[in-house]
C-alpha positions in Angstrom: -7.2 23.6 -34.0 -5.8 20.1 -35.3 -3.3 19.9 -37.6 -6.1 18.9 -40.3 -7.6 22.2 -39.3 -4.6 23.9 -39.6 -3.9 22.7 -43.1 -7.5 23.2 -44.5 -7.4 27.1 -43.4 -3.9 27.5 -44.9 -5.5 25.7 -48.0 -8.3 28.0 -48.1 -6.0 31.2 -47.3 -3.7 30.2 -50.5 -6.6 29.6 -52.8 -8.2 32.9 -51.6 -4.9 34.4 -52.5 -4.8 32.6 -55.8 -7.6 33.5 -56.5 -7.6 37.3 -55.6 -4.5 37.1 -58.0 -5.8 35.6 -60.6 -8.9 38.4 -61.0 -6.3 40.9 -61.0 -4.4 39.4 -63.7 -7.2 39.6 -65.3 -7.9 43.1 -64.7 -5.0 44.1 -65.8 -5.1 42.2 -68.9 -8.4 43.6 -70.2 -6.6 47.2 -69.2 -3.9 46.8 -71.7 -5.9 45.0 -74.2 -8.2 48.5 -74.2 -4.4 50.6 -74.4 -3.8 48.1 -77.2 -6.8 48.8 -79.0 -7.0 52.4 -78.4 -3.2 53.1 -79.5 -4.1 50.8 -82.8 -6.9 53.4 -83.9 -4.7 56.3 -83.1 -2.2 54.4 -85.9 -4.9 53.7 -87.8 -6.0 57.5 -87.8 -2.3 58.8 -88.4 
């Protein structure tokens, strides 16, 4: 590989990364905003 070569597959390799982050950010965000909601009805009902 070239040093071009080298640099895209790093570049791809990070944004892969990035982006396998990102979806599990955003997992985890739609997890607590169901524990949010959930624990707000059980206040609601209290």
């Amino acid at each position: 590989m070239t040093v071009d070569a080298n640099a895209a597959a790093a570049d791809a390799e990070t944004g892969d990364s990035l982006r396998l982050a990102l979806a599990q950010i955003h997992i985890e965000a739609g997890e607590v905003d169901a524990n949010v909601d959930r624990a707000l009805e059980a206040v609601s009902r209290a």
